[in-house]
N, C-alpha and C positions, 0 to 999 in steps of 0.2 A: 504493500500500500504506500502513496506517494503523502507523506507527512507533512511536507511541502503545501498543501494545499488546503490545508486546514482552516475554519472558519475560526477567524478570532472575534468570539466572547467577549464585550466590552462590559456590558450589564448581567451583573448576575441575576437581576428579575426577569432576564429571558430565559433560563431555564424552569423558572416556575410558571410561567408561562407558556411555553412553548409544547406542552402536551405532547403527542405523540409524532411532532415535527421534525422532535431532535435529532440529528443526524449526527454520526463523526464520520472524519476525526474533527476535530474544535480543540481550542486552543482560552483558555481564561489568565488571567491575572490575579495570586492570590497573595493576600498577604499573614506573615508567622511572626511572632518574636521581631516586631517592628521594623520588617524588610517584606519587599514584593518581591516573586516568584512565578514565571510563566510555568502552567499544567496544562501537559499537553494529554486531550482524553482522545485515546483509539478506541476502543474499542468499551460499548454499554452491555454489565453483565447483568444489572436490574434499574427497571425504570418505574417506579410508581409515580404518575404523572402531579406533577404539583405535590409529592410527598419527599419521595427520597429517590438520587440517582445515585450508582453505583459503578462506577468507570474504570477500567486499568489501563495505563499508559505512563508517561516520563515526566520527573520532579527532580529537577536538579542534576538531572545522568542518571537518576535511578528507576527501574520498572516500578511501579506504587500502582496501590490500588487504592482510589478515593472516591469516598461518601460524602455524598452532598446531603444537606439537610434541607429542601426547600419548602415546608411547612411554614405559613407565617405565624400560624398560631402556637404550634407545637414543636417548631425545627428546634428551636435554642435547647429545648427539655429534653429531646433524643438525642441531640446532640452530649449535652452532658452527661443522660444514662449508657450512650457507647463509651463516652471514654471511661466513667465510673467503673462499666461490667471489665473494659480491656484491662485497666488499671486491676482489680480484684483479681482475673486470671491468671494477671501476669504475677502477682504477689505471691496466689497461693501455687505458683511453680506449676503450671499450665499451659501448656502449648497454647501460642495464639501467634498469628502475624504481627510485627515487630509497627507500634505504633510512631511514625516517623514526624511526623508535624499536626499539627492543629490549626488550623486559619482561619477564615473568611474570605471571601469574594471582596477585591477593592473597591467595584458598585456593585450596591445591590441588596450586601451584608446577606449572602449564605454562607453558615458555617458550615466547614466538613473539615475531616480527620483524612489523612492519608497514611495507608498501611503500605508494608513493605510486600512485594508480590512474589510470592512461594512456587518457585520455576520448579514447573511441573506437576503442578500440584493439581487433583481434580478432586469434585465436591463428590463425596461419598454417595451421593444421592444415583450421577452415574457410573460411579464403580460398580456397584447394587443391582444399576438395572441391566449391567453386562454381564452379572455372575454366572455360568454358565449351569451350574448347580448349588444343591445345598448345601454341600462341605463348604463352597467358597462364601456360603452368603453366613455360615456359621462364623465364619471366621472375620469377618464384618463387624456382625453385631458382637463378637466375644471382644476384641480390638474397642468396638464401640463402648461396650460396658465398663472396659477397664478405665477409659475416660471419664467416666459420668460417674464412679464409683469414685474418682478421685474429686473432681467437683464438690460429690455431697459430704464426700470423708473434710473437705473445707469449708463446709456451709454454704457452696455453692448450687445452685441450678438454675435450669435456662426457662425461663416461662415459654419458650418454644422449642423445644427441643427437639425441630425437626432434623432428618437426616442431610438436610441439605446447610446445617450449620453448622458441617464438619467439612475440612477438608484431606485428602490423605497425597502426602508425599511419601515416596518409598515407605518406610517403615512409621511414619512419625502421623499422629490425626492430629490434627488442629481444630481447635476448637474457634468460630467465627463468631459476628453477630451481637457484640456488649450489648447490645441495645435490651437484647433477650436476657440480659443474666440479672439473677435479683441472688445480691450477697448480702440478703437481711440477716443470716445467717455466719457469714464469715468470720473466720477464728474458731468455733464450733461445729459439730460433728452435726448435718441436718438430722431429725428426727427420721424414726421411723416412718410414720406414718405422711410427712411432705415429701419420702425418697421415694415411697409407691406410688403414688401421686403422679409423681415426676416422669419415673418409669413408666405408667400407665398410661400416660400421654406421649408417652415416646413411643410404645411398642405400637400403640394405637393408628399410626399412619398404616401399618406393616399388613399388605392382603391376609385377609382370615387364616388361608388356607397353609401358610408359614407359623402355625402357631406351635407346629413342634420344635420349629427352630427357636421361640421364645421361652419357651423352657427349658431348654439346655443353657439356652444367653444368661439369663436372670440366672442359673446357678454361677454362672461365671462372677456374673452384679456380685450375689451374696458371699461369693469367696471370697473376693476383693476387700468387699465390708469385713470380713472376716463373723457371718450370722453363720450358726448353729443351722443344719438342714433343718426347716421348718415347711412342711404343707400348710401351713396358716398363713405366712408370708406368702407365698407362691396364689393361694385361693384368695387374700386381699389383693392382688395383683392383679387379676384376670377378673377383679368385679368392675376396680376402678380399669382396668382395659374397655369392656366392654361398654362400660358407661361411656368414656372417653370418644369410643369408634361409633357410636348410636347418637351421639350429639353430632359428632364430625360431618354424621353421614345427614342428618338431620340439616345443619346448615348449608352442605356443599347443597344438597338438593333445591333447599329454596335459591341457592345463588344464581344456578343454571338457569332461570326466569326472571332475573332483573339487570340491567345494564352492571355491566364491571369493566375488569379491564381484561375479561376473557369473551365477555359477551355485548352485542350492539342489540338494545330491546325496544320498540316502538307500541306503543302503545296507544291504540283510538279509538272511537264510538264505530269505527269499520273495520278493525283487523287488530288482532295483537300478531309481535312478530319477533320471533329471537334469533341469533345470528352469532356462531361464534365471529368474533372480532376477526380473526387470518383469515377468513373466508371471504370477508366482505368487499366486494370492490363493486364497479360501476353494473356488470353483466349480473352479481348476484343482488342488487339492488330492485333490477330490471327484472329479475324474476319473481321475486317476494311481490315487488308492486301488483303484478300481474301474471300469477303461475300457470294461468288456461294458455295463455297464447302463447310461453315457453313449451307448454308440454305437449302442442298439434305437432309441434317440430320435431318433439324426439320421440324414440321408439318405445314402442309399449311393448310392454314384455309381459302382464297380465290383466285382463280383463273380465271386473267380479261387479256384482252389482253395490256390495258396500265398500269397495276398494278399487284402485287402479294403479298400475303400477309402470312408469316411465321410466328409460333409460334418457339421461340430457347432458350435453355437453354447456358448461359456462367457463369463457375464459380458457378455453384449453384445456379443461378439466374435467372428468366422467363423473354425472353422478346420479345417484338412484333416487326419484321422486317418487315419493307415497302419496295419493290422493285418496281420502277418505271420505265418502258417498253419504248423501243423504237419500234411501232407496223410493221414501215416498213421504208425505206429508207426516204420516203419523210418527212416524221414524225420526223427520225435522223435530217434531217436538217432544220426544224422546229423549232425545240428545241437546237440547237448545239448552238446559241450564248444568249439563255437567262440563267436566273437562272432557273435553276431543280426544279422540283417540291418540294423533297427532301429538296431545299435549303428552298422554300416558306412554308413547311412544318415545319421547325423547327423555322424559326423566327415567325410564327403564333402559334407555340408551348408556345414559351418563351412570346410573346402578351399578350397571355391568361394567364399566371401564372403570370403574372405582374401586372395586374388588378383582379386577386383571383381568377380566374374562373379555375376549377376542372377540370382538362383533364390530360391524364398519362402521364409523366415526360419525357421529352426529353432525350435520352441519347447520341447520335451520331448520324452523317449523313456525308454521305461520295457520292462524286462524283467522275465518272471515267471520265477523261478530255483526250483532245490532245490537250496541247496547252492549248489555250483558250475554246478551244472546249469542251462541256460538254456534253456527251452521258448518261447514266445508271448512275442513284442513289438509294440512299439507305439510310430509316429512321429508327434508331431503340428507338424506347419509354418502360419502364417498363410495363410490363403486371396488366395489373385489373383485379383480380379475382372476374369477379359480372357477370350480366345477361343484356342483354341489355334492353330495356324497352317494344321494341314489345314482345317478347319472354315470359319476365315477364310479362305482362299484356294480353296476351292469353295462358298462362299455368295453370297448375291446379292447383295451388297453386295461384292463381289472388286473391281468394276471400277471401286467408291471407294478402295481404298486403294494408299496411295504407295509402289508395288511396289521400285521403284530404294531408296528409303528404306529400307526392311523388309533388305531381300538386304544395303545396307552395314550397318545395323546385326546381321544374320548375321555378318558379316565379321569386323568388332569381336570379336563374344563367340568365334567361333575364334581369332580371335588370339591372344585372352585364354586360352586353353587350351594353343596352340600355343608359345604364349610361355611358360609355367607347364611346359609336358612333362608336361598330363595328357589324359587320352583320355576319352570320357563314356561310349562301349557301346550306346548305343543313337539314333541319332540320328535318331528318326523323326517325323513332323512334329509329329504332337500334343504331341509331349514338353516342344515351343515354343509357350509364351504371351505373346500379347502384351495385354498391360494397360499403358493411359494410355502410349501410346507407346513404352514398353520392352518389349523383349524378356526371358523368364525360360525360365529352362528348367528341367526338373522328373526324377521320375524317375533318381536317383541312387545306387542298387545298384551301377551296375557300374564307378561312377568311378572313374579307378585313376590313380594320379602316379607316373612313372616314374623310375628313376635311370636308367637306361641308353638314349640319343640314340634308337639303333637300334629296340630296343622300341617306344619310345613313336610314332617314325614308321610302324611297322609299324602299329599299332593307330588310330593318328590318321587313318592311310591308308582304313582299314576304317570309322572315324567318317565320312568324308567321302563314303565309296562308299555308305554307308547312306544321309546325309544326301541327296545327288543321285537315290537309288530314288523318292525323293518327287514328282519334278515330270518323272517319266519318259515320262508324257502331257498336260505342259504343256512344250511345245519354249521359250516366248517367258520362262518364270519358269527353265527351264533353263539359257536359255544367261546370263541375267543371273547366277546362280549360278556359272557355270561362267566366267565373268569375274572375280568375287569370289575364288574359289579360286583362280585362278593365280596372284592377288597374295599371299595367305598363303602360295603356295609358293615363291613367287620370295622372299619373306621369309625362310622358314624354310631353303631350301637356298642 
């Protein structure tokens, strides 16, 4: 990249400003310890627009990574709680990036902190998501433990203790993020009962279905501590777990339906309309406005009286439009004061990718309203280019693929369901695609996430009787099935 050409930053009120305009590379003016200093920012690693930017680039000849504060009501307060948490870290012998200067912006008055940049160093979040199996993700969270067991051993912990405010250089994690650390505790051993706490908000990110790797982790935690083996500690853990993940899931859900900075939401007496944000440009604009006269143009691929289903190109890009039918009058008024299918469509979308389970990416869904009134909707998800699994498993090319392979990867995404306590309603073969070696599954109307154990066996029971109708004249793909399913039930009971 040519550095040379960098936009120089004269006001630092244009970056509070400038919302999602921002470009690098940019170049500002900062001043430290009674001297000015040109920051040059390449490249943006986090941008909360009018909150906090987070840039790495050159401070003096050195690589640095600097936090802006740009909150006018609240910058100056984060600003002092990062350096407070870094300052605490650093005391109680803490890995953390080496706090290099403190400033302000010469106009404008944003404060930020500049860190020293740990070459080579990736956030734990995607070491995690490249682990290739479980020994390596054990070996993660055991690493990870040993951090956080040192924290609390100092009256530390992080009110966020996500995996994305760690960093790992060869051998060494880094703890990131002051902002997060609350050392009401420091000089003191944190309590038992604020360490579970802590932990149960941490494991809590972690898909359900790794919950064996949590209990071997948290034995690692409590060595560390140096606790007496206790199933008391371990069953406090996995209550405040669950609470923690049934809130989480509880919030991500309502956010998927109001404007953020992942999603563009319009709202009117004619339409509600949601949009993840990377999706959006001038062709997907064009078809939310008006989805009938996108979808003459592209090809239908099914044709049902309460559904229809389009294949559509926008922008260079393939994607699969769901139209949800009003079959007749009575039918309109039916459906005129609930949520749209459309709507139950995309929050079972975001469900499923929330607990890692493989289904095509949500991209819009749009309702035509009066009022309150909710007639015609419309889901559009990215296209999978694969085969669905009836199609592939009676074509002629059947006796090329890696059947044992195919059935554990089956196995897997029940887990992932079984382990979550949701049921999907229809498990019939087509519903499964596989593209590039994964499995996805589609068709999610009747996804349902259960509170109650009972329920959800009931129904899971009925997934799995549906799913086995499939290969009811193929004995050799049955019984491999019917091997896969004993071990998710010996699991689950």
């Amino acid at each position: 990249m040519n550095y040379s050409d960098n936009i120089k930053i004269s006001d630092g009120n244009y970056l509070r400003s400038s919302g999602r305009k921002l470009t690098v590379p940019f170049s500002i003016d900062i001043e430290f310890e009674g001297r000015v200093a040109e920051l040059l920012c390449t490249d943006i690693l986090r941008f909360l627009p009018g909150k906090r930017l987070v840039c790495s680039g050159k401070w003096n000849g050195l690589d640095v990574v600097a936090k802006f504060f740009l909150d006018l009501t609240d910058g100056k307060r984060h600003f002092a709680r990062e350096e407070r948490g870094i300052k605490a870290l650093e005391s109680s012998g803490i890995i953390t990036p080496k706090l290099l200067f403190r400033g302000v912006s010469v106009s404008g008055e944003v404060p930020l902190l500049g860190f020293e940049e740990i070459s080579g160093s990736e956030d734990l979040k995607k070491v995690w998501e490249k682990a290739e199996n479980d020994g390596r993700r054990l070996s993660i969270l055991t690493g990870l433990m040993t951090v956080i067991a040192k924290q609390h051993m100092s009256g530390i912990c992080q009110d966020d203790p996500h995996i994305r405010n760690f960093l790992l250089s060869g051998e060494n994690i880094y703890t990131i993020d002051g902002d997060a650390v609350d050392a009401g505790h420091i000089g003191k051993t944190l309590p038992l009962k604020p360490s579970l706490k802590n932990l149960g908000l941490f494991f809590a990110q972690f898909y359900p279905q790794y919950g064996n790797l949590i209990s071997k982790a948290f034995k690692a935690y409590a060595s560390e501590r140096k606790w007496m083996p206790s199933d008391a500690f371990y069953d406090c853990l996995m209550k405040e777990l669950v609470k923690r993940r049934h809130r989480a899931e509880k919030d991500y859900l309502k956010k998927i339906f109001r404007e953020s900075t992942s999603f563009i939401c319009d709202k009117s007496m004619r339409r509600y309309m949601i949009c993840g944000r990377t999706y959006y440009d001038d062709a997907m604009a064009a078809f939310l406005d008006n989805p009938d006269a996108v979808l003459k143009e592209g090809r239908k691929l099914k044709d049902g009286n309460s559904s229809t289903v389009y294949l559509i190109e926008l922008s260079g890009r393939l994607f699969v439009a769901k139209r949800y039918n009003m079959k007749n009058m009575w039918h309109a008024l039916r459906r005129a004061c609930r949520q749209s299918r459309a709507w139950v469509s995309w929050r079972n979308a975001h469900l499923l990718k929330s607990v890692g389970v493989n289904t095509p990416n949500p991209v819009a869904m749009m309702e035509k309203r009066l009022g309150p009134f909710r007639s015609v909707s419309y889901i559009l998800t990215e296209y999978i280019d694969g085969t669905d699994t009836y199609h592939l498993l009676n074509s002629d090319k059947a006796g090329e693929i890696d059947l044992p392979g195919l059935v554990k990867q089956f196995g897997e995404l029940l887990w992932m369901f079984a382990s979550s306590s949701i049921s999907h309603g229809d498990f019939k073969a087509t519903n499964f695609i596989l593209s590039e070696k994964k499995l996805f599954i589609t068709d999610l109307d009747a996804v349902c996430k259960h509170r109650f154990t009972w329920r959800f066996q009931k129904a899971f029971m009925k997934d799995l009787d549906r799913l086995m109708q499939n290969w009811k004249n193929a004995p050799h793909i049955d019984a491999l099935f019917r091997d896969e399913i004993s071990i998710i039930k010996r699991k689950m009971f």
